[in-house]
N, C-alpha and C positions, 0 to 999 in steps of 0.2 A: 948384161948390166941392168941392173935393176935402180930404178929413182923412188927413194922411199920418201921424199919431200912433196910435199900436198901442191898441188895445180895453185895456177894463179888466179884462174876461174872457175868457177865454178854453175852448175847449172841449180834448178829445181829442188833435184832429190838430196845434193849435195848440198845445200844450205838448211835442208829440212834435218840431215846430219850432223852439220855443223849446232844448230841451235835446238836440237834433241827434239823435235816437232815431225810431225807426218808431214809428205809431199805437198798435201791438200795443205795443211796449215801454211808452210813454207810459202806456198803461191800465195795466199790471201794475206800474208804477212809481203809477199812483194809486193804488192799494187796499195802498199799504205803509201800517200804521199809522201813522208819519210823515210820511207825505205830509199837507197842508193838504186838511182838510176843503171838500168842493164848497159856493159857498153857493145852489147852485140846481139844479134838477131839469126840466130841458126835455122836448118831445117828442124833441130832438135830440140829448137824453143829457145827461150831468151841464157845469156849466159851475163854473170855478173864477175867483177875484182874481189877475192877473197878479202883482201885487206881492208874493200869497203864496209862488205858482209858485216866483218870482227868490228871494225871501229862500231857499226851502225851497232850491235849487239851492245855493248859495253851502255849506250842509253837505252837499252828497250826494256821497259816496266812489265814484267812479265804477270805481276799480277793484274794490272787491266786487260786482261783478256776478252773486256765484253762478253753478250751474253746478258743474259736475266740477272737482277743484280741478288744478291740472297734475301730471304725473307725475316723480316723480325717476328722468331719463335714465341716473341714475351705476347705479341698479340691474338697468336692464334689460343684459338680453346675448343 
């Protein structure tokens, strides 16, 4: 028997999946204050509610990504 239905939780790698970002980003996007609190603490690292993941996604501005902001070209020479 095979369950083709996605977990109810999910970890690290599996959110960096979900919202198409590397592990590394994944983590630094959990520890925004906004992001949804983990409801568990594995040997495997923290694990979160998929359905918090998705809701919290649906507001996250993906163009502020932080970072250096762009430079305006009109002033350089």
């Amino acid at each position: 028997m095979t369950n083709t239905e996605p977990a109810a939780h999910v970890g690290v790698t599996e959110i960096g999946e979900m919202l198409n970002v590397s592990r590394q980003r994944a983590n630094k996007l959990a520890a925004r204050p906004d992001f949804p609190a983990p409801v568990a603490q594995t040997k495997a690292g923290r694990v979160w509610e998929r359905a918090a993941v998705v809701e919290w996604e649906k507001g996250w501005d993906r163009t502020n990504v932080g970072g250096r902001p762009p430079g305006n070209t009109a002033q350089r020479r």
